[in-house]
TORVEXLO-890834 format. One record per atom (N, C-alpha, C, O): residue number from 0; residue in three letters; x, y, z. Coordinates in Angstrom, 2 decimals, padded with zeros to 5 digits. Layout:
# residues N
PT, NUM, ALA, X, Y, Z .
...
//
This chain:
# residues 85
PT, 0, UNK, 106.29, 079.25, 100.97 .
PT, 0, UNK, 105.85, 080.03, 099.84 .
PT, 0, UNK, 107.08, 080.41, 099.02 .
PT, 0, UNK, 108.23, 080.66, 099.38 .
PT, 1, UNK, 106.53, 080.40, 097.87 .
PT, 1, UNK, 107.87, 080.92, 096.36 .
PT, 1, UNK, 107.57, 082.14, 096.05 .
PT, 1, UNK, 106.37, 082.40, 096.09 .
PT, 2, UNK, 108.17, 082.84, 095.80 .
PT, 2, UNK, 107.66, 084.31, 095.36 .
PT, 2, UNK, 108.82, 084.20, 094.00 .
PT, 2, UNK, 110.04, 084.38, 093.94 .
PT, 3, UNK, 107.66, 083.77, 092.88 .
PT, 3, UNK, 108.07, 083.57, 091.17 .
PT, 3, UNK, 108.12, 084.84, 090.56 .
PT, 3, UNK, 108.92, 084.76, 089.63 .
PT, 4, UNK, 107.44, 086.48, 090.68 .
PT, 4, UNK, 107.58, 087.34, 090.29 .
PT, 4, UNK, 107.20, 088.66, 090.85 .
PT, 4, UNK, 106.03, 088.84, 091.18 .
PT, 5, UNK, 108.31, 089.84, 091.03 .
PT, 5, UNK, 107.79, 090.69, 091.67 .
PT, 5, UNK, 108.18, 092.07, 090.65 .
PT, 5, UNK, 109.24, 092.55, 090.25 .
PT, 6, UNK, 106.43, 092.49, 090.41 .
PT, 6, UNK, 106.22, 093.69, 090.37 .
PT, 6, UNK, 106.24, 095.07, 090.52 .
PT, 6, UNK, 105.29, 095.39, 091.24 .
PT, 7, UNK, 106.77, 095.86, 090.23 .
PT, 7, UNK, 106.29, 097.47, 090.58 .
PT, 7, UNK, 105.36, 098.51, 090.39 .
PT, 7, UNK, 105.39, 098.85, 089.21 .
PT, 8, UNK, 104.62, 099.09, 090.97 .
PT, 8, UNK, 102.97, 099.60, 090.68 .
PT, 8, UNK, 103.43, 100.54, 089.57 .
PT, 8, UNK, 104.51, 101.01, 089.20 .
PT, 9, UNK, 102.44, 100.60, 089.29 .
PT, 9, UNK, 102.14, 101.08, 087.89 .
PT, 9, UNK, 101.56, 102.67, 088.59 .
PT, 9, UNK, 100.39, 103.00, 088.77 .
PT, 10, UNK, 102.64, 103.37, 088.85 .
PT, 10, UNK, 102.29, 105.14, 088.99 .
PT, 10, UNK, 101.82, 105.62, 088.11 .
PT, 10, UNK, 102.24, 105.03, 087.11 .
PT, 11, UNK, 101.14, 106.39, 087.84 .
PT, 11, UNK, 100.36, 106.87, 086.37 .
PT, 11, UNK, 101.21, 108.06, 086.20 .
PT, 11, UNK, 101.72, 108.25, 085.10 .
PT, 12, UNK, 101.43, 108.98, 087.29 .
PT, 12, UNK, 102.09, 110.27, 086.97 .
PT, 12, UNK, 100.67, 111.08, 086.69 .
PT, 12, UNK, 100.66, 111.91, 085.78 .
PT, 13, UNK, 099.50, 110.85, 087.44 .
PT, 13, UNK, 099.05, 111.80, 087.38 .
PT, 13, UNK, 098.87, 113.08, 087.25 .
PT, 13, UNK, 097.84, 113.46, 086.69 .
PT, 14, UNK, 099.85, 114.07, 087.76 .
PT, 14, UNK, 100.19, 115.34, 087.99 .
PT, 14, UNK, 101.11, 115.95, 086.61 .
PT, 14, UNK, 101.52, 117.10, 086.44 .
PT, 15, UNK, 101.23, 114.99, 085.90 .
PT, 15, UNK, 102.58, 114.78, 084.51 .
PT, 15, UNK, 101.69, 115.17, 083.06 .
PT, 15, UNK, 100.98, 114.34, 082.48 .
PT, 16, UNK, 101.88, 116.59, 082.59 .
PT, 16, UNK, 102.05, 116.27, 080.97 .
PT, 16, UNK, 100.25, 116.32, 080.60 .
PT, 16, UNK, 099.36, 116.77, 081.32 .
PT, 17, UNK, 100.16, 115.83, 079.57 .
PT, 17, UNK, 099.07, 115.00, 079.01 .
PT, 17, UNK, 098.31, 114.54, 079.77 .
PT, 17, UNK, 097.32, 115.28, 079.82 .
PT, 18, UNK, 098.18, 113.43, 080.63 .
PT, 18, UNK, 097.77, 112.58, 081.88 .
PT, 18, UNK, 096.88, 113.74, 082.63 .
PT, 18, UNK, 095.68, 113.64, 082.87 .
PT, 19, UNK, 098.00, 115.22, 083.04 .
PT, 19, UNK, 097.15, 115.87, 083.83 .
PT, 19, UNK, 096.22, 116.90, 083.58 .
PT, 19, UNK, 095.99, 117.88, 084.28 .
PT, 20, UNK, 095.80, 116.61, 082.68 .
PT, 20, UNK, 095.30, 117.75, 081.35 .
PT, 20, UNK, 094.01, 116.83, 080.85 .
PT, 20, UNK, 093.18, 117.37, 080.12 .
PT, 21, UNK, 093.87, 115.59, 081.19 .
PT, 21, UNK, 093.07, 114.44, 080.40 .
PT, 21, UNK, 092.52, 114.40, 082.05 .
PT, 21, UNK, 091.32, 114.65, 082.00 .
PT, 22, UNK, 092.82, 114.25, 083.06 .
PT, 22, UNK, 092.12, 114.23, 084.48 .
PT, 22, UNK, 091.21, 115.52, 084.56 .
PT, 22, UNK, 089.98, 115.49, 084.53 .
PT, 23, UNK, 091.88, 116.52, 084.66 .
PT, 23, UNK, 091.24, 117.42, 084.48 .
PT, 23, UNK, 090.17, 117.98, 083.86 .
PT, 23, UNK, 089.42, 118.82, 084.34 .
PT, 24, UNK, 090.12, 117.41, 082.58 .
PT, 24, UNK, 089.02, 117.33, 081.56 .
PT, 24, UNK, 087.87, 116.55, 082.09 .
PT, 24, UNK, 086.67, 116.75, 082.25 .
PT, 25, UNK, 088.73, 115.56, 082.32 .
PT, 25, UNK, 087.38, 114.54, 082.64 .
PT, 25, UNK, 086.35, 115.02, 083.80 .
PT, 25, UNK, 085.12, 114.93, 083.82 .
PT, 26, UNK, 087.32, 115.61, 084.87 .
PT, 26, UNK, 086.25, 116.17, 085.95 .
PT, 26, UNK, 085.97, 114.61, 087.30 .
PT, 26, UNK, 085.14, 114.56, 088.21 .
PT, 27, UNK, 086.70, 113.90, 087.04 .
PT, 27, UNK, 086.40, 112.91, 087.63 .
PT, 27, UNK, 088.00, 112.56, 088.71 .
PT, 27, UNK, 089.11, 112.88, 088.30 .
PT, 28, UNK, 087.83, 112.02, 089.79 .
PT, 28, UNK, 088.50, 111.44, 090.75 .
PT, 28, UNK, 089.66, 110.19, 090.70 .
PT, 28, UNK, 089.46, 109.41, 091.63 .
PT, 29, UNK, 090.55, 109.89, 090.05 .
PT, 29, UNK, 091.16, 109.06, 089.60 .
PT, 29, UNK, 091.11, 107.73, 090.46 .
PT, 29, UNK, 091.25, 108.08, 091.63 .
PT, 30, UNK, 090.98, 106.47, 090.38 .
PT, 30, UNK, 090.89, 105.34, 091.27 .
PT, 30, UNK, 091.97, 104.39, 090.66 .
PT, 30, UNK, 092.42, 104.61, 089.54 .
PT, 31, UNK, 092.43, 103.23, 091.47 .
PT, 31, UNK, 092.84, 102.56, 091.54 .
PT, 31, UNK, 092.18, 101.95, 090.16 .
PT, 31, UNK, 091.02, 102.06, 089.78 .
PT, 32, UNK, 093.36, 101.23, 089.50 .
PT, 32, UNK, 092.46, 099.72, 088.72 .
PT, 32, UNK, 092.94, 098.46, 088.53 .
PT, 32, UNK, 094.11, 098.29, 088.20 .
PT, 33, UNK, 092.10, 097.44, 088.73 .
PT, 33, UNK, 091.89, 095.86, 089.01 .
PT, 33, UNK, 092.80, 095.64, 087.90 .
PT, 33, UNK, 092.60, 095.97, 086.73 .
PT, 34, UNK, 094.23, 094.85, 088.55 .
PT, 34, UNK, 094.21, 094.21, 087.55 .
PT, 34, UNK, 095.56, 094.84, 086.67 .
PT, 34, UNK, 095.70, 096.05, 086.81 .
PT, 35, UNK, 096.47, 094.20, 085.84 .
PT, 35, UNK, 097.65, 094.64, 085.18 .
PT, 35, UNK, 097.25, 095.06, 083.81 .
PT, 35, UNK, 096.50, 094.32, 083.17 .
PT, 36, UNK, 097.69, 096.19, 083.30 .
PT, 36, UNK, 097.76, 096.84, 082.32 .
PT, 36, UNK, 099.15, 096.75, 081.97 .
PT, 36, UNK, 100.05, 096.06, 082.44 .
PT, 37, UNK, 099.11, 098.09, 080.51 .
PT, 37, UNK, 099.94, 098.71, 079.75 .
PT, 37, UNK, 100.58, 099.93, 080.68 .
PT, 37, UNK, 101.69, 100.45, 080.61 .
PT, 38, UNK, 099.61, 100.18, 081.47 .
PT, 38, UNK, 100.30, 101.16, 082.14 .
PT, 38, UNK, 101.86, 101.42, 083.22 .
PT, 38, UNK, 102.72, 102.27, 083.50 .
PT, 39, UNK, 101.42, 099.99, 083.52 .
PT, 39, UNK, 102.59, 099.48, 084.27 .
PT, 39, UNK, 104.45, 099.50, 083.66 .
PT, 39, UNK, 105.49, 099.64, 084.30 .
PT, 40, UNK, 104.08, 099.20, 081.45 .
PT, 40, UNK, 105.03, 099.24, 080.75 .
PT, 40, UNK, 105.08, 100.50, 080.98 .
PT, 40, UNK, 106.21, 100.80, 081.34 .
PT, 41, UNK, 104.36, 101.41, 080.94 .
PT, 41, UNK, 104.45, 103.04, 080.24 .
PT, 41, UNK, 105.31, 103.54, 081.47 .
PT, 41, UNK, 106.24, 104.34, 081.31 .
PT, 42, UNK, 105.00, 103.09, 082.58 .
PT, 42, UNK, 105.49, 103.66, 084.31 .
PT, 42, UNK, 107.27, 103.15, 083.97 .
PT, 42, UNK, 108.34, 103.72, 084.18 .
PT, 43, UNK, 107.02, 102.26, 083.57 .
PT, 43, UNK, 108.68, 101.71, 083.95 .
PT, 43, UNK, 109.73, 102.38, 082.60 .
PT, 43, UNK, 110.95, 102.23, 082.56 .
PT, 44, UNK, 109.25, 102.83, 081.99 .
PT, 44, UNK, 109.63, 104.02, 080.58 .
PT, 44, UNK, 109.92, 105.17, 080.80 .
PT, 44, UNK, 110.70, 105.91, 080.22 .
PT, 45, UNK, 108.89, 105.43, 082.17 .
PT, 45, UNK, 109.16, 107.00, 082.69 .
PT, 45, UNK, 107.85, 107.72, 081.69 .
PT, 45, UNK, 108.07, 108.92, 081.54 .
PT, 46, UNK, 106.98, 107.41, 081.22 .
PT, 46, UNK, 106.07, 107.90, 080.11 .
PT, 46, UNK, 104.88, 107.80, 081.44 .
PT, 46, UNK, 104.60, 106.77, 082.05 .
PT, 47, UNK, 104.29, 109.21, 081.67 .
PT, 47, UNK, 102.99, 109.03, 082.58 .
PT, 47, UNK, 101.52, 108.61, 081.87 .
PT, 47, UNK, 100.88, 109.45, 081.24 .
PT, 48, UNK, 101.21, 107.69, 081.96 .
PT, 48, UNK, 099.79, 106.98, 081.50 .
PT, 48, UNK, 098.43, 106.92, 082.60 .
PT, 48, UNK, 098.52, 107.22, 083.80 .
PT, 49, UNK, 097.08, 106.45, 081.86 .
PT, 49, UNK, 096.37, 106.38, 083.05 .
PT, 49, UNK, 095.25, 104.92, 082.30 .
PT, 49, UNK, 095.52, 104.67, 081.12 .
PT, 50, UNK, 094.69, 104.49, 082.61 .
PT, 50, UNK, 093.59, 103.70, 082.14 .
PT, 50, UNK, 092.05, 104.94, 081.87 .
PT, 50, UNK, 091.50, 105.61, 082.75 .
PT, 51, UNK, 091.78, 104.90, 080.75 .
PT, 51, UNK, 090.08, 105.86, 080.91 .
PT, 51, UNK, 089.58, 104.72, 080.11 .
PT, 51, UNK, 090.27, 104.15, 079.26 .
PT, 52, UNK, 088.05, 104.31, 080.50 .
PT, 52, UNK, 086.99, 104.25, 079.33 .
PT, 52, UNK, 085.89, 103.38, 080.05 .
PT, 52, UNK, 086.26, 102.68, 080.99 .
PT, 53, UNK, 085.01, 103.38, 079.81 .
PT, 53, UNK, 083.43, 103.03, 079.63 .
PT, 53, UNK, 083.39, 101.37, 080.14 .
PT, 53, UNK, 084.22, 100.58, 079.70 .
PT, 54, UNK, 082.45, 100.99, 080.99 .
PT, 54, UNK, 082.37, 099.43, 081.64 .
PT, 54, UNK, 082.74, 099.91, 083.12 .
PT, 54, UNK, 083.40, 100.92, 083.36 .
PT, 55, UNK, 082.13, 098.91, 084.25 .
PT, 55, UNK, 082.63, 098.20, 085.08 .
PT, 55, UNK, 083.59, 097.37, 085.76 .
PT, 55, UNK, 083.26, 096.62, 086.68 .
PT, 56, UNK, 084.56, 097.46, 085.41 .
PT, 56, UNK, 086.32, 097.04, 085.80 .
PT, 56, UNK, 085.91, 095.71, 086.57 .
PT, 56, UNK, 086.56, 094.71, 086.26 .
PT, 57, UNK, 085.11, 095.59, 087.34 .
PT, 57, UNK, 085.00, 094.75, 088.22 .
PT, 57, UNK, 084.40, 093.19, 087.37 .
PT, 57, UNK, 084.62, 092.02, 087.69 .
PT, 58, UNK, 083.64, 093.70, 086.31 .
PT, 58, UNK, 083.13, 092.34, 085.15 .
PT, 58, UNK, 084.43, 092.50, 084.36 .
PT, 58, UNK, 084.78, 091.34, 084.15 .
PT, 59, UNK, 085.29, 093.27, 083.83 .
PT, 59, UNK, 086.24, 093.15, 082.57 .
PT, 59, UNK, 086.78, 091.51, 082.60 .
PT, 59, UNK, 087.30, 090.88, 083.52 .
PT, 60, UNK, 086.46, 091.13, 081.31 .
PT, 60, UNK, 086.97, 089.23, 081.12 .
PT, 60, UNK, 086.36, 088.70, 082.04 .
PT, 60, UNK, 087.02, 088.04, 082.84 .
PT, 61, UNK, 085.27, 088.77, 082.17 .
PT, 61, UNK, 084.31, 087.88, 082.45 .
PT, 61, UNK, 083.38, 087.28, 081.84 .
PT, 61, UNK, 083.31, 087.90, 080.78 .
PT, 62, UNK, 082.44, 086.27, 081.81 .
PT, 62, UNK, 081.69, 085.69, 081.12 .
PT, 62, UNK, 080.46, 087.37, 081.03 .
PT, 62, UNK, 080.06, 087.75, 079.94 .
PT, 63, UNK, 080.08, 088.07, 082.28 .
PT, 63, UNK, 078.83, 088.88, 082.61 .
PT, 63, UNK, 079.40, 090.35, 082.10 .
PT, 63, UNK, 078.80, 091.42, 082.24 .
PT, 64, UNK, 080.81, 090.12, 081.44 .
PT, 64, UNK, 080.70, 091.88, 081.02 .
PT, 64, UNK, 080.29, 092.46, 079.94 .
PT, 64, UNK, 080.01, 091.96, 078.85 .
PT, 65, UNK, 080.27, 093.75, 080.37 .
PT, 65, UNK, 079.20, 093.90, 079.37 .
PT, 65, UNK, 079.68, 095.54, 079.48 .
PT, 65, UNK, 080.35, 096.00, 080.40 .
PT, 66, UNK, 079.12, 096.33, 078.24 .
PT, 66, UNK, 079.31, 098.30, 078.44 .
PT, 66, UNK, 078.33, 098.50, 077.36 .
PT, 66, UNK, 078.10, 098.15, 076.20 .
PT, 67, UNK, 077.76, 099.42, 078.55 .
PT, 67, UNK, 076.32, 100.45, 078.28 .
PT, 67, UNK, 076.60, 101.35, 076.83 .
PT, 67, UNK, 077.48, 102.20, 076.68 .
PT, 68, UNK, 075.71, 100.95, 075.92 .
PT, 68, UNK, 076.11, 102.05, 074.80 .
PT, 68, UNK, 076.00, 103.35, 075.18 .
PT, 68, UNK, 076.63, 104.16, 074.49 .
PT, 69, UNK, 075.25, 103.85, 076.25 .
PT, 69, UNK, 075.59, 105.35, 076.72 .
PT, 69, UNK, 076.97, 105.83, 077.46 .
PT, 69, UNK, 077.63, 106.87, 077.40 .
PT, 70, UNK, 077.08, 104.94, 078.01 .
PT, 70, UNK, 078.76, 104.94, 078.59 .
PT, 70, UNK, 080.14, 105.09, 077.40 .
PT, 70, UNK, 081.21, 105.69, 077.44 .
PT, 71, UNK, 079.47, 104.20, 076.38 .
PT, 71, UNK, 080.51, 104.41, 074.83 .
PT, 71, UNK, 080.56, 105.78, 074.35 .
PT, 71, UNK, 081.48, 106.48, 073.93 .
PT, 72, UNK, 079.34, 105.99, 074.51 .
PT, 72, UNK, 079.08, 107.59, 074.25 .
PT, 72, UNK, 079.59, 108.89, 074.97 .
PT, 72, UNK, 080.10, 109.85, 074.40 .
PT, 73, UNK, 079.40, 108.77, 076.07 .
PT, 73, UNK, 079.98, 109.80, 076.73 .
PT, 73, UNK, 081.37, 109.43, 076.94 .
PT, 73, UNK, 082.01, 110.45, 076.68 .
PT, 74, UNK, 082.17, 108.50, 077.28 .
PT, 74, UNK, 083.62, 108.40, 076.84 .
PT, 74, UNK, 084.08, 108.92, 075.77 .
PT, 74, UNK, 085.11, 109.58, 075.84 .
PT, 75, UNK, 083.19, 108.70, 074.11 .
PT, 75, UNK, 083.57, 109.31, 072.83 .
PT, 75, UNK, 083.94, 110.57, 072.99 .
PT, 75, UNK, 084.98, 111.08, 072.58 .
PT, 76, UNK, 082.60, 111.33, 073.94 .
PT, 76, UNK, 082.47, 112.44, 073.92 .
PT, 76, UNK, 083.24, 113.63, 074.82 .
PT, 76, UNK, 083.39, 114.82, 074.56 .
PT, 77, UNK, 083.68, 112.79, 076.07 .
PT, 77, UNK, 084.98, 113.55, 076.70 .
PT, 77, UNK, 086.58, 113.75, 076.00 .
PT, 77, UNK, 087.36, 114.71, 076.00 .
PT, 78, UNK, 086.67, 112.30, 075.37 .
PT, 78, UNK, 087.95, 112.19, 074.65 .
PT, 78, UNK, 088.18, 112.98, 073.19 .
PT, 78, UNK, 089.30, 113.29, 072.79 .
PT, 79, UNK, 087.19, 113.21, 072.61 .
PT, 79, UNK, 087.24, 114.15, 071.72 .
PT, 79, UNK, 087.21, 115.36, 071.72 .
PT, 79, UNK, 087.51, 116.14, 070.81 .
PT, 80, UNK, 086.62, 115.71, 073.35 .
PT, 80, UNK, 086.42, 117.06, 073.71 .
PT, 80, UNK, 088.13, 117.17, 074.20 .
PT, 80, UNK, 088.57, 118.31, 074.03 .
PT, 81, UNK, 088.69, 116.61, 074.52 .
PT, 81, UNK, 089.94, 116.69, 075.64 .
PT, 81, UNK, 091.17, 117.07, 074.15 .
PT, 81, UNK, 092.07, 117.91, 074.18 .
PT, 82, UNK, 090.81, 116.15, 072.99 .
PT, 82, UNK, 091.59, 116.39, 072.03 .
PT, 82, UNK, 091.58, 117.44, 071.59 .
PT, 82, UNK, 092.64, 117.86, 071.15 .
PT, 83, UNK, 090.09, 118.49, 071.52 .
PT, 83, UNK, 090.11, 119.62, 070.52 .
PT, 83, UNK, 089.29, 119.36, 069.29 .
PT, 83, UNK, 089.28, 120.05, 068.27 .
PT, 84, UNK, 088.37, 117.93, 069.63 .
PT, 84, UNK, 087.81, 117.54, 068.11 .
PT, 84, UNK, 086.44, 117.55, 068.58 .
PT, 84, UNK, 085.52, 117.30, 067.81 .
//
């Protein structure tokens, strides 16, 4: 075996800033997520990030994904609440 590229996890900094103020809001349990993001840039910056929004992670770029217009909705509706708007 070749090992062509190695990675470092993408810490969110949960407990950090903004990040922990947007968890909090949400009311929800933070999980793991499938898969490489932006977050991973933001981690290696020292900037604490997190992934939020609406869908099934498990279809994302798939032929079967798909997000519930009520799910669009209540995402709208936490993130605007979290802003102050």
């Amino acid at each position: 075996m070749e090992v062509t590229e190695v990675v470092p996890g993408a810490l969110p900094g949960l407990g950090q800033g903004p990040v922990a103020s947007l968890v909090e809001a949400l009311g929800a349990v933070p999980r793991p997520k499938l898969g490489w993001t932006d977050v991973a840039r933001f981690t290696a910056l020292g900037t604490p990030a997190l992934n939020y929004g609406p869908g099934d992670p498990t279809l994302a770029h798939t032929a079967g994904e798909y997000v519930p217009i009520g799910q669009l909705r209540e995402c709208e509706r936490r993130l605007a609440a979290w802003l102050g708007g």
